[in-house]
N, C-alpha and C positions, 0 to 999 in steps of 0.2 A: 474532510469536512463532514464526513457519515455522518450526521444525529445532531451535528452542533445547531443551536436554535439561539444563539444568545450574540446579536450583533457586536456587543462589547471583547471579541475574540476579534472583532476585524477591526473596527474603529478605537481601542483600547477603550480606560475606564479613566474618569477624573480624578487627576492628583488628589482631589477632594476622600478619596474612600480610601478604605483601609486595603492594603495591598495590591494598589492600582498599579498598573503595569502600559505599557502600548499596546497595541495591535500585535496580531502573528504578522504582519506582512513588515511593519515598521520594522520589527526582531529583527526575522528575516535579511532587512535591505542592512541594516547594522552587521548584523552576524558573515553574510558575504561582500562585504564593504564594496559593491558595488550599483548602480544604478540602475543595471540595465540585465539583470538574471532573468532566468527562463526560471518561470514559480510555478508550480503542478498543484494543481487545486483536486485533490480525488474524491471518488462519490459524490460529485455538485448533487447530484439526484436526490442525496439524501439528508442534503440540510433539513431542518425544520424550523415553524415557527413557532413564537413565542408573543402571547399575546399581551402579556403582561412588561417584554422586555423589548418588543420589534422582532422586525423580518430580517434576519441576515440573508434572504437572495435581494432582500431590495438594496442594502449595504453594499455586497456583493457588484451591484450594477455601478454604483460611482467608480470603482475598479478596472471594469471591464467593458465599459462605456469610454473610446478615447476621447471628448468631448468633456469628459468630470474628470478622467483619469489624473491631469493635470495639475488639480486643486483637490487633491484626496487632506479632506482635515484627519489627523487621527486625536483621541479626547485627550490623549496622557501629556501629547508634545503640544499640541494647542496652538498649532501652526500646518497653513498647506505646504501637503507635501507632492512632489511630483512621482507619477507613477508611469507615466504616458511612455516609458521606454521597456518598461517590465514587458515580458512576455509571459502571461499566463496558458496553463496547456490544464482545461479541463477534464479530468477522467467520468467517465459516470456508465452506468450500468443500463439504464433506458431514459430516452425521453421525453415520454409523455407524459411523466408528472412534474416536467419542472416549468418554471414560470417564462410564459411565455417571451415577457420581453429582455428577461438572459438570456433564451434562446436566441433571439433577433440580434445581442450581442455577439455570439463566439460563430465559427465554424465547425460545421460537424463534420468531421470524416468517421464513415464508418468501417471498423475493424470486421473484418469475416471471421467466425470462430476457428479455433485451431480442427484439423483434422486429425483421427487419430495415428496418422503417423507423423505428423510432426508431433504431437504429443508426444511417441514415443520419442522421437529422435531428442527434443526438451527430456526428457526423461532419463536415456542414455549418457547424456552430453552434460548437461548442467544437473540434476536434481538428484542422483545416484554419487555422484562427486563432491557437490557439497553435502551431503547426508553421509557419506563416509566420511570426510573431513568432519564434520559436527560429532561424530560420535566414535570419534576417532581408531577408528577400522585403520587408516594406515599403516597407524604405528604400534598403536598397541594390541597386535592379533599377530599369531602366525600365519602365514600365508594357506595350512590348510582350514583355519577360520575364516579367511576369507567369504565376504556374501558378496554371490553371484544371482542377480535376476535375471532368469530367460527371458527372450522376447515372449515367446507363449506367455509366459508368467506378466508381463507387462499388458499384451494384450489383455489379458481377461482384466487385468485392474482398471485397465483404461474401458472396455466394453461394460464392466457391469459397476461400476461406482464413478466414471467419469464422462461416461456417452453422451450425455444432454448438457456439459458443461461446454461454455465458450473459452474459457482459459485456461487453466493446468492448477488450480488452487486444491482441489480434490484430488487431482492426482498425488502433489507433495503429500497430502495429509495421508493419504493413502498410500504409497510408496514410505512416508513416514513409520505408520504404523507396521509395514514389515520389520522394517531396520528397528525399530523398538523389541519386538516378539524375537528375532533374531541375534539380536544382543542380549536379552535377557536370558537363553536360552544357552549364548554362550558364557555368560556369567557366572552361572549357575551353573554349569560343566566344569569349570576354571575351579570354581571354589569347592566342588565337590568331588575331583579328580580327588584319587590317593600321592601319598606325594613320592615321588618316584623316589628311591634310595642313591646314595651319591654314592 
């Protein structure tokens, strides 16, 4: 939901306009042809409004209000529809700029940022494995191509470009950027080895 400012993404748009469509959550309840799915709404924090088009957090409350939940109209289907079984799971990054009475909606647990050793251990475990799988280090390298990151070598990535973060998003992009510099590096080896004589 980062940036979105335009209620007509929740409430759809009137068969009336030119490539009106329903809601995302109407899709949604179509696409996993069930009633009663867990929907993950992320960065609530960062909707915006739109003065000219409405408030999609006050949209957002017939939603997550079980009381309206209910009788959620959407514009495109032009009938209530029932939402009261959905489970929504809000993501957001701080609370103080969002409106107060979604807050009075949802429950907040709050997440303790990661330490950096569970970083590392995220790093070891998930983010060096898929980043070799992505860039396909398995298969297509000899095993003395192989990239190996030390812990030292993790450390410092995590202490001086991931210190003050709560999650691991700079770390991938940063562990990214090795495995980029490293495969380039054997690329450019690969293509500019002499070719050995048979």
């Amino acid at each position: 939901m980062g940036g979105q400012n335009d209620p007509i993404l929740i409430k759809g748009s009137k068969r009336t306009y030119v490539d009106s469509q329903p809601g995302v959550f109407i899709k949604e309840l179509q696409r996993m042809e069930v009633k009663n799915p867990v929907i993950v709404i992320d960065e609530i924090d960062k909707i915006g409004e739109n003065a000219t088009k409405g408030d999609i957090g006050s949209t957002l409350l017939e939603l997550l209000n079980p009381e309206q939940a209910n009788q959620f109209r959407d514009n495109y289907i032009g009938l209530d529809f029932d939402f009261s079984q959905v489970i929504f799971i809000c993501t957001s990054n701080r609370i103080d700029n969002m409106l107060g009475p979604l807050l009075d909606r949802i429950e907040i647990i709050q997440i303790p940022s990661y330490l950096p050793v569970e970083k590392m251990n995220i790093a070891k475990r998930y983010l060096i494995p898929r980043l070799e799988q992505e860039y396909g280090l398995t298969e297509n390298f000899n095993n003395k191509d192989s990239i190996s990151l030390t812990d030292a070598s993790l450390v410092e990535i995590i202490k001086s470009y991931c210190g003050h973060e709560a999650g691991v998003r700079n770390l991938r992009k940063n562990v990214d950027k090795v495995f980029r510099k490293i495969v380039a590096k054997l690329e450019f080896k690969k293509t500019n080895e002499p070719e050995q004589a048979q």
